[in-house]
C-alpha positions in Angstrom: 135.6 89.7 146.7 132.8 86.9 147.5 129.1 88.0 145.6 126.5 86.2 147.6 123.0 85.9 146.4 121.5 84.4 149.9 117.9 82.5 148.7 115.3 81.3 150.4 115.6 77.8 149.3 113.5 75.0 147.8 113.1 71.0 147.2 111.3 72.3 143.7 114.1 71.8 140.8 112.5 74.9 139.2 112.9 77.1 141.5 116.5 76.3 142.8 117.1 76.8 138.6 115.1 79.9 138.7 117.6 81.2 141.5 120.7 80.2 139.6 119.5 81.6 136.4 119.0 85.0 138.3 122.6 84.7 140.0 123.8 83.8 135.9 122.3 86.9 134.9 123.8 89.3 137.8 127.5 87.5 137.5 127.4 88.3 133.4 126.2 92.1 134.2 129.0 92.5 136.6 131.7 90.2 134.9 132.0 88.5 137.8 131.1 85.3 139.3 128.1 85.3 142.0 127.5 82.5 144.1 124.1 80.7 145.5 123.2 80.3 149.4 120.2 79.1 150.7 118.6 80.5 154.2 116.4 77.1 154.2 115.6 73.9 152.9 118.9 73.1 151.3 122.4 74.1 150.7 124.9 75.5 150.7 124.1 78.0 153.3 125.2 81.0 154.0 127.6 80.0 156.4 129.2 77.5 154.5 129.9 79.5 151.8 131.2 82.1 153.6 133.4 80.0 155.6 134.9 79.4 152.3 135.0 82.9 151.0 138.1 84.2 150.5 138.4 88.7 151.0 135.5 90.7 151.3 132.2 89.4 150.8 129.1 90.8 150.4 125.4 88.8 150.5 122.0 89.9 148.6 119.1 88.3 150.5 116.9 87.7 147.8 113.4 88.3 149.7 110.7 90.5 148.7 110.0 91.5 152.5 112.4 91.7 155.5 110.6 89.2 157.7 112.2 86.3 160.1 114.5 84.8 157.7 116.0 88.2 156.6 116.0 89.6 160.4 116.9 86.5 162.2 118.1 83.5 159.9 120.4 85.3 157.9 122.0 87.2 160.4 122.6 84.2 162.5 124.1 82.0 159.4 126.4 85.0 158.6 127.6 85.1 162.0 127.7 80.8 161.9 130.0 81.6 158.6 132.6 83.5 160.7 134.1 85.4 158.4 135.8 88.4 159.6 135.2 91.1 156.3 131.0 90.6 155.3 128.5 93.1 154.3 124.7 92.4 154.5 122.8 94.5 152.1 118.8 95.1 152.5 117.0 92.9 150.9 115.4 93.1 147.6 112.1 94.3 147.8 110.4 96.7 147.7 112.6 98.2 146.0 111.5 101.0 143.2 112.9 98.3 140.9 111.1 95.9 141.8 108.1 97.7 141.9 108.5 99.2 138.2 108.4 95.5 137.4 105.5 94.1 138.9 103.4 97.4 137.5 105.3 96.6 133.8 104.0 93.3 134.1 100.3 94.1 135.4 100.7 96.5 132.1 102.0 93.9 130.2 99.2 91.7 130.8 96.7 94.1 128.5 94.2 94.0 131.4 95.9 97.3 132.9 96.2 100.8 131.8 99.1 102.9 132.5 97.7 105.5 134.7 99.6 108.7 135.7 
């Protein structure tokens, strides 16, 4: 199985490390390797690594909202990638994770209480 963490995508060396330092993380939680694809700005795309994936593969956009390049892009790049066995899943945020962690680190921070 192909694990696909699909990326916006950008000419900043810090953030394209940022991404692979995420996709590190998830492949030594799961024990198994996940690979990098950008929507935009660079490569590889989506499409080229799934025309390269071998079995099932599944792709995490990695966007905090589900606008154009989660609706449009990314569709049309998995389609591009032709692979006959792929499973989008929605896209990060918001995701109750996701929001946990931006209110831990506005707590965090010391300039908010926890309020329940």
């Amino acid at each position: 199985m192909t694990l696909i963490l699909a990326a916006h995508g950008t000419r900043r060396p810090g953030g394209v490390a940022m991404i692979g330092d995420l996709a590190a993380q998830v492949s030594t939680l799961l024990d198994r390797t996940v690979q990098i694809a950008f929507v935009d700005v660079l490569g590889p795309t989506p499409s080229e690594v799934l025309s390269d994936a071998n079995g099932p593969a599944i792709v995490v956009p990695a966007f905090l909202s589900r606008g154009y390049h989660v609706r449009t892009d990314l569709p049309a790049q998995v389609a591009a990638g032709r692979h006959p066995n792929v499973v989008v899943t929605p896209a990060l945020g918001p995701s109750r994770e996701i929001v946990r962690t931006v209110a831990d680190q506005l707590v965090g921070s010391g300039c908010v209480a926890v309020i329940r």
